[in-house]
N, C-alpha and C positions, 0 to 999 in steps of 0.2 A: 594669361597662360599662353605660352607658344603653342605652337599648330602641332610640333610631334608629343605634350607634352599632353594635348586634348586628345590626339589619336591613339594616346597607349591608355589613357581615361578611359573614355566614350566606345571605345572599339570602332571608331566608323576613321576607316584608313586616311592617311594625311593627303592620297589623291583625291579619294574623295569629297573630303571638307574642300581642297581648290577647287572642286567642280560647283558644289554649291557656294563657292563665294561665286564663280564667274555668273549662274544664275542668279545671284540676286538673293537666294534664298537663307544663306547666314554671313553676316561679312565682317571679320574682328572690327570691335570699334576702337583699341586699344593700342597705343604706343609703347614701347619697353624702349629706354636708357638708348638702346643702339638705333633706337628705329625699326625693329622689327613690328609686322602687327602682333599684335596679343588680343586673344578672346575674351569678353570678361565673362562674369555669373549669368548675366541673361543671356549673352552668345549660348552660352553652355546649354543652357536650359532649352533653347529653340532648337538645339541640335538633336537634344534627345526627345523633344516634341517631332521632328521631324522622322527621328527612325520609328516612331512609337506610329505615327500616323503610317510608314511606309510598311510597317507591318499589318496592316489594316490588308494591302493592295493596293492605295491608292497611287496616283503617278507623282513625278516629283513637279507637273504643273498643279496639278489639284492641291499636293500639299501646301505648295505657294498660296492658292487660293486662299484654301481654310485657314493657312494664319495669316494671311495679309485683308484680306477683305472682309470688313466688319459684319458685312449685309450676309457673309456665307450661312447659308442653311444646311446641315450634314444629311438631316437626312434620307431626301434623294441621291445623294451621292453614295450614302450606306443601303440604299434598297437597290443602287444599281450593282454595285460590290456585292452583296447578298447572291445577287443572280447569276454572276460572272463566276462567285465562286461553286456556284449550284450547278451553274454548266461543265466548267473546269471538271467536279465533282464526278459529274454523271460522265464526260470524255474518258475520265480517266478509269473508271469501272467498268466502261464496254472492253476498253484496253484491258484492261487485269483480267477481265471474264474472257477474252480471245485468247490471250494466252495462255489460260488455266486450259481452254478449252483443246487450245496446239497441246499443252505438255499431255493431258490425258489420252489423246491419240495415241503418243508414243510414238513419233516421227520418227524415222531412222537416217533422212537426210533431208537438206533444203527442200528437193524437188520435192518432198512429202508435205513439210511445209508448206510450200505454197501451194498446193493441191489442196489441203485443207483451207487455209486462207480463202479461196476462189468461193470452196463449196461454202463456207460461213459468211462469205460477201454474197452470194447468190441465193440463200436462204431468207436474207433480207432483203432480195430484192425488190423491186416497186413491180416487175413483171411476173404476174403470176407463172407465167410459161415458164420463167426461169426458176422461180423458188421452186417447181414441182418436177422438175427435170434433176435439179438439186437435192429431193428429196428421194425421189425414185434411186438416185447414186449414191446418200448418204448410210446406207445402213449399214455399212461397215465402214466408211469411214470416217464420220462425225462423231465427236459424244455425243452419249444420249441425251444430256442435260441442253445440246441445244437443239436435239431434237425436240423435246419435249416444248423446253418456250416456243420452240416453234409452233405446234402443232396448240400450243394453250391458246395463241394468240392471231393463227389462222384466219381469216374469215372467208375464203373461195374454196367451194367444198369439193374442186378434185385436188387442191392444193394441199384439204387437210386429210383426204383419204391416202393421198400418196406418201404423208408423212406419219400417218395409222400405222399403215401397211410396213413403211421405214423402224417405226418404235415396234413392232410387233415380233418384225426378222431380228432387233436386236438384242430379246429374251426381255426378263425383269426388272434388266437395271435401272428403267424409269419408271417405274411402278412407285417409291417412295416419289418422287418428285409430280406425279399424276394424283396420286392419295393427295397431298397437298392443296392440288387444284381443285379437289373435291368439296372444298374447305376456304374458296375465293370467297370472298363480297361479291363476285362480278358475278351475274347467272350463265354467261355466256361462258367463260374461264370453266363453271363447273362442269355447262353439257358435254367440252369437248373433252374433259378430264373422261368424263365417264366412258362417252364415245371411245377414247382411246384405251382406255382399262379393256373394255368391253372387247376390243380386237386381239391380247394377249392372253393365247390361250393357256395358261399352267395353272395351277393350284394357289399360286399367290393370287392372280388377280382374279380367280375365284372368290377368295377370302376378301378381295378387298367389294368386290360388289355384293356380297353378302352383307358389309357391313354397311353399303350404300342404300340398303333396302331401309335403312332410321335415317337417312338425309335429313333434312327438313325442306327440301327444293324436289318437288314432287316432279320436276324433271330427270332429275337426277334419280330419284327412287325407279321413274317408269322406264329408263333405258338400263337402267340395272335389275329390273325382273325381265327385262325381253332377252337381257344376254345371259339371263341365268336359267329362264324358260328354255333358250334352246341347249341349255349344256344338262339341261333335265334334274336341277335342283326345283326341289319339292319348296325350299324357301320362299321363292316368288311368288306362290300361289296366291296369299292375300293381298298381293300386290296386282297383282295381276288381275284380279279380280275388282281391286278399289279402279283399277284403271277402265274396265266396263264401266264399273256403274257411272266414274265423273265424265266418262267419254273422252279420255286423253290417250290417243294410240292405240282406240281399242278393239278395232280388228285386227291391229299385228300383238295385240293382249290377247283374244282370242281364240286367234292363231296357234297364241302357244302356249293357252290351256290348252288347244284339243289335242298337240303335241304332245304335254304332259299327259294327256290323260289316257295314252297309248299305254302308258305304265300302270300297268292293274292296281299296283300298289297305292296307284294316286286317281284312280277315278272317282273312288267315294269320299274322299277326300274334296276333289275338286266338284262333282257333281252337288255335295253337299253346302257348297260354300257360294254356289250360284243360286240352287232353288232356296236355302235361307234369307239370299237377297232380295229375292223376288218376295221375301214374304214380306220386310220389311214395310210397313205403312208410310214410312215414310220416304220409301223410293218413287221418285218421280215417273209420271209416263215414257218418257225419253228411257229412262235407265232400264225402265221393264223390258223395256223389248228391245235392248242391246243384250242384256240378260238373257232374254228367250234364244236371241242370235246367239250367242256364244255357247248356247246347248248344245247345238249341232253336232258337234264335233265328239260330244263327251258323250261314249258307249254304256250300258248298263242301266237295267231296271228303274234306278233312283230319277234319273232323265226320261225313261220312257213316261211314266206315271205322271210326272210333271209337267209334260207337254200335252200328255193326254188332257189334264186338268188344264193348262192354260188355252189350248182350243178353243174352250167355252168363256174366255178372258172379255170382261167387260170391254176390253180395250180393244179394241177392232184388229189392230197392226197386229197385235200382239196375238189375238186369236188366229188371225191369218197365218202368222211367223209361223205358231207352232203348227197349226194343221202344215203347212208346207213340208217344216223338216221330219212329221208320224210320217208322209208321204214318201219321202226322199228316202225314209228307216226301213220302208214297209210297214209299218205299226196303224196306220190310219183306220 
């Protein structure tokens, strides 16, 4: 078969096919009447071994290789393909994600472009100074969605307050993509989820740390009753209170029962749910008298009596604690 007769076959152009004879890599073995070369049936065959391999990725030396060299082993050479396409892969999605992230700005001209550009190169930058100068600038003019990666994947804490503060000025539109992070494998991905809920003051991220309060990552439960203690949801309370007794944050848990408990409506409530702790048998010494401590603060008859009664506490600390804060009441 002549050469334009394999390249209207095979698809692979009649330049082509002379590039791989000058390699070495297929060379008609065949004479025709005139003397022209002609391809035979294994020509043919090697050629579409050749396109079949060069769809893989590999180069047109490798392919040589793998059909010339008996000893070839593929698959080092398919785990380094693997990677190459894995990298390719991952280049070409930060690319599609910059651009998604250019078109949702809404640029009105180049110089907006590249303006955005800079600030999404400086968010990732290795200098914290500059990711946080970028993020202090970004809040009007970055989407939120790389605000958010940003601030999920932070780890220098004026870096990720200034990109809080960034996601907070730009309302709730990263609120579904923070609820997500709620919801990482990673514990760190979740705290700063919450953290960042916890700075967006509306009604939605309300609701979402309401629903933070059934986590399973008790980090995550205790930064979402401290930002729902100060917005004076009555929902924290048991949380708030699991947070005394394991000792996890729990003078700023404290804190903001005694906060809550400014709210008449929630004193007996809260006052109730401390000295039932205390009754517990099975609360540790440690927990009783974080318990006593966190009475302080909570006003009304159900705490006076209880403190009167824990005065005479087997437990020394614990009797001290209370006589201190009858004292502080006037009630002693």
């Amino acid at each position: 078969m002549l050469i334009g007769e394999v390249a209207r076959r095979s698809g692979v152009s009649a330049r082509m096919l002379r590039h791989y004879d000058s390699l070495g890599l297929v060379r008609p073995t065949g004479r025709s009447d005139a003397g022209y070369r002609e391809y035979s049936g294994e020509d043919i065959r090697r050629i579409f071994h050749i396109e079949s391999l060069r769809s893989l990725g590999l180069s047109l030396r490798d392919v040589k290789r793998a059909l010339d060299d008996p000893g070839f082993v593929p698959s080092e050479l398919v785990d380094d393909l693997v990677r190459q396409a894995r990298e390719r892969i991952a280049a070409e999605t930060e690319l599609l994600t910059r651009l998604r992230r250019i078109g949702a700005a809404d640029p009105s001209g180049w110089e907006d472009v590249l303006r955005i550009v800079a600030l999404l190169q400086a968010l990732g930058s290795k200098s914290a100074g500059k990711r946080q100068r970028a993020a202090l600038a970004s809040a009007e003019e970055v989407p939120v969605e790389a605000l958010v990666e940003a601030v999920l994947s932070e780890q220098d804490p004026h870096v990720a307050g200034a990109l809080r503060w960034a996601l907070a000025r730009s309302g709730d539109d990263g609120l579904a993509l923070l609820a997500e992070g709620l919801g990482s494998p990673v514990a760190e991905v979740r705290k700063r989820a919450v953290q960042s809920i916890a700075e967006i003051p509306d009604g939605v991220a309300t609701a979402l740390l309401r629903d933070a309060l059934a986590n399973p990552d008790i980090v995550v439960r205790g930064y979402a009753a401290l930002a729902l203690g100060a917005r004076g949801v009555a929902d924290a309370v048991p949380t708030l209170i699991d947070m005394v007794v394991e000792g996890t944050n729990d003078v700023d848990a404290a804190d903001a029962l005694g906060a809550l408990a400014s709210r008449p409506a929630l004193v007996d409530r809260i006052a109730g749910g401390l000295v039932d702790r205390l009754g517990h048998d099975t609360a540790e010494p440690s927990a009783r008298r974080r318990l006593t401590q966190a009475l302080a603060d909570v006003p009304g008859d159900t705490v006076s009596r209880a403190l009167a009664e824990l005065s005479h506490d087997e437990d020394r600390a614990v009797a001290l604690t209370a006589t201190y804060i009858l004292g502080l009441r006037g009630e002693r």
